[in-house]
C-alpha positions in Angstrom: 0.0 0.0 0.0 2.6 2.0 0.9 4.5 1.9 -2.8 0.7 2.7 -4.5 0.5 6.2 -1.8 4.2 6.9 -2.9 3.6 6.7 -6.6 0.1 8.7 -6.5 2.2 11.5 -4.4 4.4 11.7 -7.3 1.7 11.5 -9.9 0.2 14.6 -7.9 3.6 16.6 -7.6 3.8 16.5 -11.4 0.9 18.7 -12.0 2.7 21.7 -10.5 5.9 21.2 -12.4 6.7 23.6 -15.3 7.4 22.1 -19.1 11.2 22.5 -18.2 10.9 20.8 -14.9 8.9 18.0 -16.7 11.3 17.9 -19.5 14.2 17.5 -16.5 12.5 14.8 -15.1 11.9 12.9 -18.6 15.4 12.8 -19.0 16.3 11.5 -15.3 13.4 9.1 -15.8 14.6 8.0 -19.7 18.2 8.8 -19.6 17.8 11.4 -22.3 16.8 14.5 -23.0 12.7 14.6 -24.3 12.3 15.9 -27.9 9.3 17.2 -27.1 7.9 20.7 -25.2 4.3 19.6 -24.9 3.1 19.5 -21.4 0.3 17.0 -21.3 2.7 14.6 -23.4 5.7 14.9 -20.8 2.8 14.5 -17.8 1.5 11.6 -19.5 5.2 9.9 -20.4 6.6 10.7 -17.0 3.8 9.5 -15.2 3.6 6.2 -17.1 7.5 5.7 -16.1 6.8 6.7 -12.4 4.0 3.6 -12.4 6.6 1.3 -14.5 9.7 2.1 -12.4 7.4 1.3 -9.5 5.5 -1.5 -10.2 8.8 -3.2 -11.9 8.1 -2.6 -15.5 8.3 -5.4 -18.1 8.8 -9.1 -16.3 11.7 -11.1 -17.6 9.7 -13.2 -19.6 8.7 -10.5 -21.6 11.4 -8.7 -22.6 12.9 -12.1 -23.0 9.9 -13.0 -25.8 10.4 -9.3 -27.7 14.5 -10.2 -27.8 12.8 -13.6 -29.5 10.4 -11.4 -32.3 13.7 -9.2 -33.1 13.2 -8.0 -36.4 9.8 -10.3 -37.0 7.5 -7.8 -34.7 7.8 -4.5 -37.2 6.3 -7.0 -40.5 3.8 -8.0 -38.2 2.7 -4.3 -37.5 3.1 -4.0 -41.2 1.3 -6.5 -41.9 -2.0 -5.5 -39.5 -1.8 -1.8 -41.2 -1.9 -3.1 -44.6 -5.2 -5.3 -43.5 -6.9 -2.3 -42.3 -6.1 0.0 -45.1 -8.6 2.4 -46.6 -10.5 0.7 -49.5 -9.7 2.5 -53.0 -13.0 5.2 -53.7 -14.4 3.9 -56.2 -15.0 7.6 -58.4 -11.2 7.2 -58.8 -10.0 5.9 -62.0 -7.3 4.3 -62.3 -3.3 4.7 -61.2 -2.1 6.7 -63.8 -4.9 8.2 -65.4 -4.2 11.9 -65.8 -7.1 14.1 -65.2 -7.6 17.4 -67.1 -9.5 20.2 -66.2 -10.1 23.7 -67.5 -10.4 26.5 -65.0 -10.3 30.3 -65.7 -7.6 30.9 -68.0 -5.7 27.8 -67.1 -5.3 24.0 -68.2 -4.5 21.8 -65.4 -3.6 18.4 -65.5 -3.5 16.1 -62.2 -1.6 12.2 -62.4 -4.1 9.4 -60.0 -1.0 7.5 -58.1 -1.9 4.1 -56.2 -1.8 6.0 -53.0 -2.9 10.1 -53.9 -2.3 12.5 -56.9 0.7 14.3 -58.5 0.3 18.1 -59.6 2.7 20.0 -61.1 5.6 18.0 -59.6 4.6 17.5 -56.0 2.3 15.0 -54.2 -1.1 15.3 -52.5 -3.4 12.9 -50.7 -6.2 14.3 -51.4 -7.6 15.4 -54.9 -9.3 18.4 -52.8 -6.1 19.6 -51.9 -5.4 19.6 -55.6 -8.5 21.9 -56.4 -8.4 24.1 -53.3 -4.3 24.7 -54.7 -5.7 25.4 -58.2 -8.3 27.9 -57.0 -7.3 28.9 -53.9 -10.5 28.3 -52.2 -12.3 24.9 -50.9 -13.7 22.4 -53.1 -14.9 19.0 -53.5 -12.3 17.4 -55.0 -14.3 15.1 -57.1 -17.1 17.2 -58.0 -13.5 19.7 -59.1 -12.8 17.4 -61.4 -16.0 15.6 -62.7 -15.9 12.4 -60.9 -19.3 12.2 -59.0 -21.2 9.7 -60.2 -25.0 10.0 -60.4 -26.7 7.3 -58.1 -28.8 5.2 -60.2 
């Protein structure tokens, strides 16, 4: 009970601390310095470290299992992000279908990549941000460039 009071002390003491006195305690707590200013992400990392340091952190079995995965654990991660991928829209045609549209004065011609578009040389996720940098005001991509489909 007495290690649960000790830890909840600190927990409180952190609150009154100033970004550079929670950045000074990351790096005693991690060994180096923190990379970040944000306040509520140094509370929230040197709070978690508090409750690790105290309550003994990984066992031996487990950091003995994640030596074992080694290189094998980031291909997994991969693997689980590539399953839950965004499904292609379907308005899009397909990768590398250029898309031409006349606006004002101006022809202006947009490449579909697998993952986004390419205008004039630089890369956007979003065919939006294509048509909001063509105008300079908000648009819906698709409707920008004549890909909305009428329902049937």
């Amino acid at each position: 009970m007495t290690r649960k009071m000790d830890v909840t002390t600190e927990l409180k003491k952190l609150e009154n601390l100033t970004v550079t006195e929670l950045g000074e305690r990351y790096a005693e707590l991690f060994g180096e310095p923190a990379r970040s200013r944000n306040r509520q992400h140094l509370l929230r990392r040197v709070g978690w470290r508090i409750q690790a340091n105290a309550s003994g952190g990984l066992t031996e079995r487990a950091v003995l299992r994640i030596a074992e995965l080694g290189d094998a654990m980031p291909d997994r991660w991969q693997e689980r992000a590539t399953s839950k991928r965004k499904s292609r829209d379907r308005r899009l045609p397909a990768p590398g279908t250029v898309l031409r549209r006349t606006f004002g004065a101006g022809e202006y011609e947009v490449t579909v990549l697998e993952d986004g578009f390419r205008y004039e040389g630089e890369f956007f996720d979003s065919l939006s941000k294509v048509a909001n940098r063509i105008t300079g005001s908000r648009w819906n991509g698709f409707a920008f460039f004549g890909l909305v489909r009428e329902e049937a």
